[in-house]
KOLGUBA-77902 format. One record per residue: residue in three letters; x, y, z of N, C-alpha, C, O, CB in turn. Coordinates in steps of 0.001 Angstrom, whole numbers, plus 500000, padded with zeros to 6 digits. Glycine has a CB too. Example, Ala and Ser with C-alpha at 12.3 -4.5 7.8 and 13.67 -1.06 7.14 Angstrom:
<rs>
ALA513190494310507800512300495500507800513200496700507800514236496681508465511308495527509046/SER512850497750507080513670498940507140512900500030507870513409501138508039514084499402505725/
</rs>
This chain:
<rs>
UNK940841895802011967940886895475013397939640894673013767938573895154013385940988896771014268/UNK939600893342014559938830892757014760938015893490016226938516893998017229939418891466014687/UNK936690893298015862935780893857016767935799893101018231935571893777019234934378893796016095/UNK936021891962018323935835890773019368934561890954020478934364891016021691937299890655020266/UNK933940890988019363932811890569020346932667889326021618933005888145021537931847890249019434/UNK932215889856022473932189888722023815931108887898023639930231888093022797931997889370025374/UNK931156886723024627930454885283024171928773886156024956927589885860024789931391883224025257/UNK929235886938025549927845887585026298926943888487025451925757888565025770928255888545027572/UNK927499889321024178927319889795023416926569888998022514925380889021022196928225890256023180/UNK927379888399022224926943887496020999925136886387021452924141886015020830928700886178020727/UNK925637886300022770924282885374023072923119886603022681922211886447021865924147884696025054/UNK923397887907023504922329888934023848921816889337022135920805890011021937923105890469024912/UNK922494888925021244922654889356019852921168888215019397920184888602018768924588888971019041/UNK921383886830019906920859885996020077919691886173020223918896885622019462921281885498020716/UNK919288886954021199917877886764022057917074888024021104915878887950020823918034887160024185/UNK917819888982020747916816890167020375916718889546018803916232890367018025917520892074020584/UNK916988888601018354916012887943016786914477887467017441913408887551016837916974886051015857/UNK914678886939018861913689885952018945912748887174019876911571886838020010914232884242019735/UNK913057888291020409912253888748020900910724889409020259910455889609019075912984889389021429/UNK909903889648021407908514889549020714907952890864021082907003891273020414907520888256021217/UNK908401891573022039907847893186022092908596894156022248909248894184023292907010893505023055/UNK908732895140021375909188896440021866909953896852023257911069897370023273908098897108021863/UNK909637896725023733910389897012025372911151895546025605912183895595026274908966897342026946/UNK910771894401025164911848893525025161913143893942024118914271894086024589911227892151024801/UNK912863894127022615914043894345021696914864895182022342916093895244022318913740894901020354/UNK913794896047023127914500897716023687915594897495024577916648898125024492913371898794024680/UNK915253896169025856915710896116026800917087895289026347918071895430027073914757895656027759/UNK917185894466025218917978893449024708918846894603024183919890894616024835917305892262023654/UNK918822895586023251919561896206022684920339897334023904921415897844023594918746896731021497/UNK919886897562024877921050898441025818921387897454026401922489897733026875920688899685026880/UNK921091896309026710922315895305027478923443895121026528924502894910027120921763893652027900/UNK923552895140024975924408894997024067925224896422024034926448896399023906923697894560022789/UNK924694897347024124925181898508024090926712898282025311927932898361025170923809899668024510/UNK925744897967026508926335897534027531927340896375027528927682895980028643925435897315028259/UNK927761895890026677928104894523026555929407894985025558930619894805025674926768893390025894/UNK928707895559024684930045895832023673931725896303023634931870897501023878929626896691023018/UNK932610895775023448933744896581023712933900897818023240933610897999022057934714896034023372/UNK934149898393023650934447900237023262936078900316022968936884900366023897934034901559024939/UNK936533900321021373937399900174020814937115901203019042936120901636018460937559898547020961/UNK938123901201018855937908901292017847936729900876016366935826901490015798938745901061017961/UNK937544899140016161937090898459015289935481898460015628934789897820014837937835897164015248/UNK934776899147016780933416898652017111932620899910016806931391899912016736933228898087018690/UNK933392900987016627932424902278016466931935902412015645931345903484015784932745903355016526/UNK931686901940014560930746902111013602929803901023014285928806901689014563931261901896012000/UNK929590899849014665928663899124015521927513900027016700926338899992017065929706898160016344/UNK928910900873016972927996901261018118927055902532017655925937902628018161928938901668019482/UNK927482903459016743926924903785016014925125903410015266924056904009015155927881903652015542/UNK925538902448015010923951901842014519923043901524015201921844901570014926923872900781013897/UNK923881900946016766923076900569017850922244901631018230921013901593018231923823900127018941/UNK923126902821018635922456903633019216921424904367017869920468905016018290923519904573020072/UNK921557904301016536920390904686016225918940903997016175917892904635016066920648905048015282/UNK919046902446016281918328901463016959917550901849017712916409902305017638918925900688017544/UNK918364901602018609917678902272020097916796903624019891915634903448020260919017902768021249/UNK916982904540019542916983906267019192915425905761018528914521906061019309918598907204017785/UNK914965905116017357914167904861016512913034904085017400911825904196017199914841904164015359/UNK913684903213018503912748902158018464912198903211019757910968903166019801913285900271018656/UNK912568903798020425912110904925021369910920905788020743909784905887021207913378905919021693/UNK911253906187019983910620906929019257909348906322018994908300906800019427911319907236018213/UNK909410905279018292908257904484017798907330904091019120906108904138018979908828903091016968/UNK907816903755020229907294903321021595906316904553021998905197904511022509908609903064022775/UNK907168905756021568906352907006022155905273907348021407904251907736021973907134908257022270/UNK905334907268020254904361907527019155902923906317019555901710906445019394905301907181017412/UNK903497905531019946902590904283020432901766904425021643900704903850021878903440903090020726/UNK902391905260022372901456905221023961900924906389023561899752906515023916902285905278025730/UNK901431907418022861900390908697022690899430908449021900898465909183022112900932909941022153/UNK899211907292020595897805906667019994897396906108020817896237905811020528897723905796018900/UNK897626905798021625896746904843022944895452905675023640894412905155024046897971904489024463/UNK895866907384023671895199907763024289894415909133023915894152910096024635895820907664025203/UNK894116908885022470892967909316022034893740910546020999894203910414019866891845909786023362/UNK893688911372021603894100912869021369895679913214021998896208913088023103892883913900022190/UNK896146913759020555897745913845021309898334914533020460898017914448019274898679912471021585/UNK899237915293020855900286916374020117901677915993019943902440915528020789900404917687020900/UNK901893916258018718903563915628018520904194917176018455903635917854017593903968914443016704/UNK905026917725019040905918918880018966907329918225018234907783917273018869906184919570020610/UNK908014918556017114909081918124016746910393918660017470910729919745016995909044918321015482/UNK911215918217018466912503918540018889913283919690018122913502919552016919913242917335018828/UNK913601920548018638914482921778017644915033922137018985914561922037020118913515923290016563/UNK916409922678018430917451923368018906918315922645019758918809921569019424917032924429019502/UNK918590923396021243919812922437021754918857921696022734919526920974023472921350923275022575/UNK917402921618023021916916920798023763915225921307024134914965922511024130917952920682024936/UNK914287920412024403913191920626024511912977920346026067913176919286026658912472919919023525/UNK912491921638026617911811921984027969910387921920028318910163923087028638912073923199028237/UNK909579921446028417907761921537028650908325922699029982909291922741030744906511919474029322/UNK906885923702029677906820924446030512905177924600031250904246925259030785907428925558029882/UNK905176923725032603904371923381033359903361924122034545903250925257034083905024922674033697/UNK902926924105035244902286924387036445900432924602036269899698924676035284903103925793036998/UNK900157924654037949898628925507038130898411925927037524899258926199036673898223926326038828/UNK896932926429037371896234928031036656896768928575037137897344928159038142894872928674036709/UNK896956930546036445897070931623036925898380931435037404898752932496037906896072932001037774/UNK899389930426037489900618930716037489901790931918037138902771932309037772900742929981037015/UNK901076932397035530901805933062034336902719932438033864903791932965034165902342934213034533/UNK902821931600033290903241930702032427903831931252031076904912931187030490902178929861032223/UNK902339931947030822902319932375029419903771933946028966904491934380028067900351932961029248/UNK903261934214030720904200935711031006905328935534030882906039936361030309904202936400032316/UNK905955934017031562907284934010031682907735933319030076908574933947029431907740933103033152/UNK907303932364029635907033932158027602907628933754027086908708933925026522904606931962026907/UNK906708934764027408907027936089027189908421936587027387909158936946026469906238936787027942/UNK908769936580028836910207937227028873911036936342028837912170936770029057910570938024029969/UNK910951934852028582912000933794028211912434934394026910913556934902026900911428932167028069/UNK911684934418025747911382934216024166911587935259023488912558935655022844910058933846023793/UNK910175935833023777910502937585023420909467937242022335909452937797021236912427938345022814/UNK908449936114022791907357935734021892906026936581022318905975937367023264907107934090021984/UNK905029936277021480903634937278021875902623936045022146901653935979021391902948938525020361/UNK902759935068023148901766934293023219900544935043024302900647935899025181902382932869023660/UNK899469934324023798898167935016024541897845934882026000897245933952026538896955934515023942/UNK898406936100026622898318936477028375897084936776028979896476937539028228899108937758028788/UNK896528936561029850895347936656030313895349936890032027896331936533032679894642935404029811/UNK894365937411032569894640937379034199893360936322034836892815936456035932894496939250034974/UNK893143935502034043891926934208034386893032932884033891894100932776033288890000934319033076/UNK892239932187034421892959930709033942892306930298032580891245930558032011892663929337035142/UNK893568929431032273893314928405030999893210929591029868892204929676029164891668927272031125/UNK894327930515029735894274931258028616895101929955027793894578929314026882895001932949028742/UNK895975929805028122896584928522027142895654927496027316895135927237028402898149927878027550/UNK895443926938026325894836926071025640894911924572024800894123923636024672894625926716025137/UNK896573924926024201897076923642023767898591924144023697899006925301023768896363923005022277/UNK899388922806023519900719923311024209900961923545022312900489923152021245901997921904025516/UNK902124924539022909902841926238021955904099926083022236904572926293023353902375928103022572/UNK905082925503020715906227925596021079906985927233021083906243928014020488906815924606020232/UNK907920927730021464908861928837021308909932928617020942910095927467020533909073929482022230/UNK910912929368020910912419929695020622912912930638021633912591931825021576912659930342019177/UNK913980929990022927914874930543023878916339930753023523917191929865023555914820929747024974/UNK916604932410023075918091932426022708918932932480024221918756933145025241918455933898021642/UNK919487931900024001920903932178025113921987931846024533922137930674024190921001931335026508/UNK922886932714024317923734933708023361924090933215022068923933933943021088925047934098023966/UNK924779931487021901924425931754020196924159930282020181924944929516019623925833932439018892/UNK922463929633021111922367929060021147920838929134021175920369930241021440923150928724021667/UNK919734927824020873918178928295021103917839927354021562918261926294021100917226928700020039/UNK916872927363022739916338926371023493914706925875022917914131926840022415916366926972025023/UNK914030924831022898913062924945022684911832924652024227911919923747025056913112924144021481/UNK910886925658024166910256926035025265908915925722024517908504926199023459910586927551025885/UNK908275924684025445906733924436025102905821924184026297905883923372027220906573923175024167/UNK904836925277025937904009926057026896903173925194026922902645925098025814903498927421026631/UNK902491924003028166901526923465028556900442924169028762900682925314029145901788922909029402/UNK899220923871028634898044923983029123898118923991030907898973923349031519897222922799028447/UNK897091924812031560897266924401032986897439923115033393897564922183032598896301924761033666/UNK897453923003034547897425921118034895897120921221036687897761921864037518899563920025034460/UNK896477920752036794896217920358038552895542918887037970895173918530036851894794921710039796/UNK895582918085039595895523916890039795894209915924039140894248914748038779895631916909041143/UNK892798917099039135891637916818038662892039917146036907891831916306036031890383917780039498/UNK892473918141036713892793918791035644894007918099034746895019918779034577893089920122036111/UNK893960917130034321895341916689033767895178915601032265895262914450032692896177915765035182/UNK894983915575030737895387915585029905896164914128029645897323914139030061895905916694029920/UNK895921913427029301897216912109028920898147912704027728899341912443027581896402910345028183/UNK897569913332027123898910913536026359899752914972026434900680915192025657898568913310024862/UNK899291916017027551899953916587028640901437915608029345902654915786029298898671916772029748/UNK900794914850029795901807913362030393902570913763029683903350914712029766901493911616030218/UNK902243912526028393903269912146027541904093913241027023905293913129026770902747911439026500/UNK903398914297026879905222915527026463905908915357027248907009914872026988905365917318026476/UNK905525915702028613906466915543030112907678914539029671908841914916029529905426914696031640/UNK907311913462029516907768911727029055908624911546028152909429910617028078906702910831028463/UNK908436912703027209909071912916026018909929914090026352911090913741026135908111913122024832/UNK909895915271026763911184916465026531912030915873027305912049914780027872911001918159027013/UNK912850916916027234914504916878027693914374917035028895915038916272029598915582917964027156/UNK913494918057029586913692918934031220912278919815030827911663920088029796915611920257031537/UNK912157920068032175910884920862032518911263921788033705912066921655034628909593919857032933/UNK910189923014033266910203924463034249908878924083034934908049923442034288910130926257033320/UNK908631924445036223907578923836036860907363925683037212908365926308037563907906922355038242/UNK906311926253037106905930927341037254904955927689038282903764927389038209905619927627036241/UNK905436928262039139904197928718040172904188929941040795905252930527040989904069927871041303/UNK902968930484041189902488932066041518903225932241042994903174931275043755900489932315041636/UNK903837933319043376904529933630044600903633934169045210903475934144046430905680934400044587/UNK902953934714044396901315936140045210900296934834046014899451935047046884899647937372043146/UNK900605933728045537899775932846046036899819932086047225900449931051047005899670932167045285/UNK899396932159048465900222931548049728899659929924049135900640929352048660899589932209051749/UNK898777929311049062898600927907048668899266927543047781898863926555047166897496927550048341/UNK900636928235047328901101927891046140902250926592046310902869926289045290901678929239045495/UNK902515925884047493903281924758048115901985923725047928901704923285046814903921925062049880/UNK901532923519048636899940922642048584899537922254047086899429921067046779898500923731049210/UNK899306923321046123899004923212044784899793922486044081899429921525043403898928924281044226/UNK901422923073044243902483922307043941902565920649044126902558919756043278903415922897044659/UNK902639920609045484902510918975046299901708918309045764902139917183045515902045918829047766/UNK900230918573045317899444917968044977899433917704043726898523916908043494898616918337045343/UNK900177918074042528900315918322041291901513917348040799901561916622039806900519919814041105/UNK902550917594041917903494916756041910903405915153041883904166914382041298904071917132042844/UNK902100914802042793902011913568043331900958912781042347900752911601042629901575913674044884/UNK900387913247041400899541913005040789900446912887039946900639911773039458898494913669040711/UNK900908913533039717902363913268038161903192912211038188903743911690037218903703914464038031/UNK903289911829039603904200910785039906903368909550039886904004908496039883904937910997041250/UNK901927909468039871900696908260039950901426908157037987901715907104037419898216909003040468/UNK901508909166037554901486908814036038902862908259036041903331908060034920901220910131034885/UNK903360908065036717905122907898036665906211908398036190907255907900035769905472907077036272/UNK905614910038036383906501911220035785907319910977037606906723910519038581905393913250035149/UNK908672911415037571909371912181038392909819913288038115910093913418036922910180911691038757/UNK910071914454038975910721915648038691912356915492039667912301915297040881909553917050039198/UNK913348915578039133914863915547039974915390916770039624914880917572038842916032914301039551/UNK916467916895040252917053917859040696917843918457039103917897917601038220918008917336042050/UNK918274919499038852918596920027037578920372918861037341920816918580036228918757922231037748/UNK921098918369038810922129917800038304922299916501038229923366915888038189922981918185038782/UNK920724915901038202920430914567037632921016914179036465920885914905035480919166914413037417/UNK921981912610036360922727912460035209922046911022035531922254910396036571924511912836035066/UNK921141910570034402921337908868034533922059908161033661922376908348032486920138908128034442/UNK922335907032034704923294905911034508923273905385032641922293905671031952922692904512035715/UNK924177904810032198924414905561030731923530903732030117923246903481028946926859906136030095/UNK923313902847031236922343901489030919920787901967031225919713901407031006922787899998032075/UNK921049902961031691919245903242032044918260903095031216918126903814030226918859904554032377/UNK917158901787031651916469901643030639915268902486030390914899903265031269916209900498030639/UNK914609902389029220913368903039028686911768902602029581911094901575029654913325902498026977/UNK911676903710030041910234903582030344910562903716031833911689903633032324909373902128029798/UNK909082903998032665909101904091034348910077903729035136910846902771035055908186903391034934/UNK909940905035036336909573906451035767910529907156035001911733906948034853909245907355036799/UNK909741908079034513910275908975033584911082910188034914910639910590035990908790909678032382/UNK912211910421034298913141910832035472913047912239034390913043912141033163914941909782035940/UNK912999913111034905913023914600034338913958915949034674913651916108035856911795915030034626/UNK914511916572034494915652917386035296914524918606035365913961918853034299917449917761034368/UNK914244919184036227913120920516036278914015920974037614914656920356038464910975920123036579/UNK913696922510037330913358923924037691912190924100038559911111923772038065913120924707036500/UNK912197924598039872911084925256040236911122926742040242911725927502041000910745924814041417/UNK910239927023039094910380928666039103909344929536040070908146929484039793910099929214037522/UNK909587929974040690908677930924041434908238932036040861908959933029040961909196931357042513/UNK907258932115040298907385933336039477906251934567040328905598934405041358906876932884037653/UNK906334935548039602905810936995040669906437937306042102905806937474043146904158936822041124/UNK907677937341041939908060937337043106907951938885043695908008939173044891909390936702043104/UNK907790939779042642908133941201042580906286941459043657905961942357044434908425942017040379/UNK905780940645043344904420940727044517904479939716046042903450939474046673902851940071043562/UNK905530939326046368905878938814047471906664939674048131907850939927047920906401937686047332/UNK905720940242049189906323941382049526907015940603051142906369940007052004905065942884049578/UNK908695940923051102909427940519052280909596939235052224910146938725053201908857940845053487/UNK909093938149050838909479937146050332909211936095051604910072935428052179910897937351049750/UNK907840936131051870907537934809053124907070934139052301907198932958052625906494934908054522/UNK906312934322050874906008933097050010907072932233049644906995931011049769905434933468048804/UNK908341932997049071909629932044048465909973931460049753910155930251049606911095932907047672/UNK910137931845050976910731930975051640909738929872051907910160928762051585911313931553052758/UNK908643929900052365907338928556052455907869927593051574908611926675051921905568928956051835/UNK907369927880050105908056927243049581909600926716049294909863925547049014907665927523049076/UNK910642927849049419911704926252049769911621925415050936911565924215050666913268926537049931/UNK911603925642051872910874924845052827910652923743052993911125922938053796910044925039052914/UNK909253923572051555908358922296051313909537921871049975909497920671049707906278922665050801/UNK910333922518049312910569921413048077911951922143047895912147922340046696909314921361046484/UNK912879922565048615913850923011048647915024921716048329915885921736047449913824923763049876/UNK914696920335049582915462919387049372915370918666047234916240918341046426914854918272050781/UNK914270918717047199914280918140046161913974918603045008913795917902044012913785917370046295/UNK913890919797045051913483920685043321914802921761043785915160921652044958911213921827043024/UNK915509922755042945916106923895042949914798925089042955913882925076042132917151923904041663/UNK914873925614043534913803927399043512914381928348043171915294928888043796913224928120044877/UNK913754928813041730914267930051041235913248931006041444912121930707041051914683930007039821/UNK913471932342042110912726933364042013912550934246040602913573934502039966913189934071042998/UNK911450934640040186911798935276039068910632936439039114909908936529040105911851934257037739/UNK910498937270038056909350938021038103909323938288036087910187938650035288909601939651039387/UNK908227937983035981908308937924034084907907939249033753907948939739032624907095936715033138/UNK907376940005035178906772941371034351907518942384034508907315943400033843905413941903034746/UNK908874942278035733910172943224035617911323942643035315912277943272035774910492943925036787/UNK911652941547034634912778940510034127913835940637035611915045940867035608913706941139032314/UNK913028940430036705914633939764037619914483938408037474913437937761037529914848940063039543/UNK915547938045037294915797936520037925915880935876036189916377934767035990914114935720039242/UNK915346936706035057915224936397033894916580935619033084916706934500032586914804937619033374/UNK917174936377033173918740936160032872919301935180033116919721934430032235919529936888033392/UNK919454934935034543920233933557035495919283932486035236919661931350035524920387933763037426/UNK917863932670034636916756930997034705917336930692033144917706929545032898914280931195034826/UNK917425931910031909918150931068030855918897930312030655918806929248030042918523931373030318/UNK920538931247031647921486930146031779921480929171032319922182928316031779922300930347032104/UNK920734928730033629920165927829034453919189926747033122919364925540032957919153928810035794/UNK918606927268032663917964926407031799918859925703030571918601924626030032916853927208031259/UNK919875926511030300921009926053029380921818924754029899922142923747029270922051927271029218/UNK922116925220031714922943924334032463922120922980032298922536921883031925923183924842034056/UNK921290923227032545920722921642032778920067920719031995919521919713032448919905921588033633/UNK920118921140030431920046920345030056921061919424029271920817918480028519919294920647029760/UNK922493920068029735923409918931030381924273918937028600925041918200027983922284917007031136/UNK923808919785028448924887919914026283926155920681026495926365921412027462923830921305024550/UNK926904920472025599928309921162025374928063922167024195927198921628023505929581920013024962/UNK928463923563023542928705923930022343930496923769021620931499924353022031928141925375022459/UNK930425923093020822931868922634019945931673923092018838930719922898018085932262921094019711/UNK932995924012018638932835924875016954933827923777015994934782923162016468933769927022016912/UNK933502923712014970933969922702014529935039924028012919934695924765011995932368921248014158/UNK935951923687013369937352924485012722938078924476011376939180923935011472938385924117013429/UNK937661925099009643937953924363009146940158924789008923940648925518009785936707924314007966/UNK940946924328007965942705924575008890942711925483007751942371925473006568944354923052009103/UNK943281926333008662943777927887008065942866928537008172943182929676007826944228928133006654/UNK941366928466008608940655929768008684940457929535010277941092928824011056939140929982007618/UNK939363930379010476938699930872012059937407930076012026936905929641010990938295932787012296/UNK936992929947013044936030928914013445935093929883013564935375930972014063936288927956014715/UNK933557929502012997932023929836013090931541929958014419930793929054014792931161928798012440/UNK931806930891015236931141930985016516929509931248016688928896931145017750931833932048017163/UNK928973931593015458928035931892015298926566930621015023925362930656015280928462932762014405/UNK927418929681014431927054928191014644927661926870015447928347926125014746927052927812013524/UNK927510926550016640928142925601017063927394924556017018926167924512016930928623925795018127/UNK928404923411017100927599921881017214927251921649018848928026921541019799928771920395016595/UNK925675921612018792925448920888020087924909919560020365923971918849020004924725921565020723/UNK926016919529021250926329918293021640926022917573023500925995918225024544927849918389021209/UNK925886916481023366925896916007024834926813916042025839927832915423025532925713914942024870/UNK926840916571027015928184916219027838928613914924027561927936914001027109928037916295029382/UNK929992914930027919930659913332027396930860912967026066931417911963025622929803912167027773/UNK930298913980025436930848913745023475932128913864023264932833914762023726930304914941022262/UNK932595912686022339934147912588022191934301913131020518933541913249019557934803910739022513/UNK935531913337020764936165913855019441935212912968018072934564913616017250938138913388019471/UNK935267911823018049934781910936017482933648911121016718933270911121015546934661910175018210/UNK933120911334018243931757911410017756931033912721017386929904912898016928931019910832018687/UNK932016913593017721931767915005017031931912915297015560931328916182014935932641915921017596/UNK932617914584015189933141914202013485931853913772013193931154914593012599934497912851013093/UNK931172912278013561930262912227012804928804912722012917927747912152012646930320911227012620/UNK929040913829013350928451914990013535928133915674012451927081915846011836929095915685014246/UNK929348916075012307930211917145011496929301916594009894928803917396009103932452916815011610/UNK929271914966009718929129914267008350929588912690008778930609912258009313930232915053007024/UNK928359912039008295928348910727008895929847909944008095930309908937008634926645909885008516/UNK930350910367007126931433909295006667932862910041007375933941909494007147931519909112004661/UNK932827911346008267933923911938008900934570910747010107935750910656010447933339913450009591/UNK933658910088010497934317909236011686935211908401011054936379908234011408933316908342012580/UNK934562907778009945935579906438009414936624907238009107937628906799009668935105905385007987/UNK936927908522008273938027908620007280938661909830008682939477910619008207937530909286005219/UNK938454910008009921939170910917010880940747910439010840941199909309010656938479910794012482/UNK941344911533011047943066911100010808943377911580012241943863910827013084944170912076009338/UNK943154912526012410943300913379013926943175914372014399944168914904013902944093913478014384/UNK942720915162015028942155916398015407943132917231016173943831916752017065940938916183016185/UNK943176918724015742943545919723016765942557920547017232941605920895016533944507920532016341/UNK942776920991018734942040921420019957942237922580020170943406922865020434942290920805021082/UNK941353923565020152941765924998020754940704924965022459939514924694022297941137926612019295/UNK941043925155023513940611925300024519940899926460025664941573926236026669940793924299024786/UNK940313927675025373941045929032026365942886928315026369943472927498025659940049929128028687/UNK943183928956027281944478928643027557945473927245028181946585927257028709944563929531028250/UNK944611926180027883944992924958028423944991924335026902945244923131026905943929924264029691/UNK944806924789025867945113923742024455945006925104023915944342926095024221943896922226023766/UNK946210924723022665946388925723021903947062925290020331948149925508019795947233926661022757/UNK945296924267019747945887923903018302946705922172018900947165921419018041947364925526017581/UNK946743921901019965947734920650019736946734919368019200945564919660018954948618920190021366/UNK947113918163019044946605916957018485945646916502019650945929916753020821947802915861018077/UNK944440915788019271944059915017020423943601913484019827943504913484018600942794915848021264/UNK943374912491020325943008911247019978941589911429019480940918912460019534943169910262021119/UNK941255910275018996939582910109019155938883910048020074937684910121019807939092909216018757/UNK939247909899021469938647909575022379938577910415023578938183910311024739939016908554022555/UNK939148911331022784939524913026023817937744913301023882936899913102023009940800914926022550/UNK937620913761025095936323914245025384936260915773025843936628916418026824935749913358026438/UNK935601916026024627934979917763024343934657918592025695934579918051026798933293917757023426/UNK934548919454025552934364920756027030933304921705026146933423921712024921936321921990027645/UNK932084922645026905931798923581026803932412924654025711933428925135026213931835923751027850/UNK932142925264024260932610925865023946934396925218023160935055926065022555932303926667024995/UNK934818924137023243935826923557022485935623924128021153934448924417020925935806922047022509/UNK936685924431019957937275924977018921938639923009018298939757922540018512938260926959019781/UNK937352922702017517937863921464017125938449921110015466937576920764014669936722920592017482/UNK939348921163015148939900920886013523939789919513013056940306918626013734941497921215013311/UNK939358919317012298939070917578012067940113917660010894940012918493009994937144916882011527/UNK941231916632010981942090916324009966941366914555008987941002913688009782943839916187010933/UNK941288914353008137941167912989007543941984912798006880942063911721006291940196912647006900/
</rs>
């Protein structure tokens, strides 16, 4: 099957030989992305593109964090990487604690953390990865603090409820983050699928309120939604009697916007115990080459188990996966 590339394609194909920086190749290669027909004969194309892209990101990031002296690379694990942020004396470290079920070092002074500490967040047969920042206020702030921000998936923004200045601290923390050209959006932030690389960095975060169990009659949580209600979500929580513990996992699961797909082999039962995670909007397709990079080319056709709306029937390649899907790959 012929790919047919468009005369717009083909020029843009054009320009990224002759381009001369990084954020140009970068910007040339999602207009092609953008450009390409979405067909068949092109998916292995698109395929390469996007590992292109994926690599040359990568390399960009590795680049601004040598820029600035001192810097930490955390390697990505599980279904998504969260930086976990705020003030001193927040408890940060506390809520790390009843997220994880880790023993990182708690203190009742600031700056017990020290350098950021990745974890492991189970939510049920899935693990999040949670990495514990150093404090941060506006005087107080790290360039390569930034750059994790810049780099994870989503961020928990953590702040003390016992604290009435704890809106002010916030505001001011916020706005300084945004001088760096971090944004924080709302957890059901989806960007546009051309969105290019670099400023600002658009982030899906959580405002966790934490100690709420010392806000007595809760005039701190309300202050604060108040001041950032329109534009952050506020979760109450308390890390030292686990309320609110439970609903911030799944909340933290929700937003960073993945599907789990068990992948089925025919005649047995599907591995619930390992699922493929995947992005919202992942198609059959591309779950195969998931599965094993030569599964896409040689896919014949798939059956679907879905609760009670699919039961085993056929779907195309281009069927798009749900939460929890039970998928058979035929070749």
């Amino acid at each position: 099957m012929a790919a047919n590339l468009t005369p717009q394609y083909l020029e843009a194909e054009r320009k990224l030989k002759t381009a001369k920086t990084p954020q140009e190749r970068l910007e040339i290669m999602q207009e092609m992305m953008a450009l390409m027909p979405k067909h068949k004969a092109t998916e292995k194309l698109q395929a390469q593109l996007k590992t292109k892209i994926s690599k040359l990101k990568e390399e960009m990031e590795r680049q601004t964090s040598a820029k600035h002296g001192v810097s930490y690379v955390i390697p990505k694990q599980g279904a998504g990487q969260v930086v976990v942020l705020g003030p001193p004396n927040a408890g940060k470290s506390m809520l790390i604690k009843a997220l994880t079920g880790a023993d990182p070092e708690v203190g009742d002074y600031p700056f017990t953390t020290r350098a950021p500490a990745p974890y492991m967040m189970k939510y049920e047969n899935v693990r999040v990865q949670m990495v514990d920042l150093p404090p941060m206020a506006p005087d107080l702030m790290e360039s390569w603090q930034v750059e994790l921000i810049k780099i994870a998936d989503a961020a928990l923004i953590v702040v003390d409820l016992a604290d009435a200045d704890a809106p002010s601290l916030l505001e001011s923390l916020v706005a300084a983050l945004k001088e760096k050209r971090v944004e924080f959006v709302r957890e059901d932030y989806e960007p546009p699928a051309d969105a290019p690389y670099g400023p600002p960095f658009k982030r899906r975060t959580l405002l966790v309120a934490n100690k709420s169990d010392l806000d007595a009659g809760g005039a701190n949580l309300e202050a604060l939604k108040l001041f950032f209600e329109n534009q952050l979500a506020v979760v109450p929580v308390s890390s030292a009697t686990g309320e609110g513990i439970e609903d911030l996992k799944k909340r933290v699961y929700d937003f960073l916007h993945v599907i789990r797909v068990y992948s089925k082999v025919p005649g047995k039962k599907p591995d619930h115990n390992e699922p493929f995670v995947m992005k919202r909007g992942t198609t059959v397709i591309e779950m195969a080459r998931a599965v094993h990079k030569d599964f896409a080319e040689k896919l014949n056709y798939a059956r679907l188990w879905r609760g009670t709306e699919y039961s085993g029937q056929m779907v195309n390649r281009d069927f798009v996966l749900q939460d929890e899907d039970v998928c058979e790959l035929h070749l």
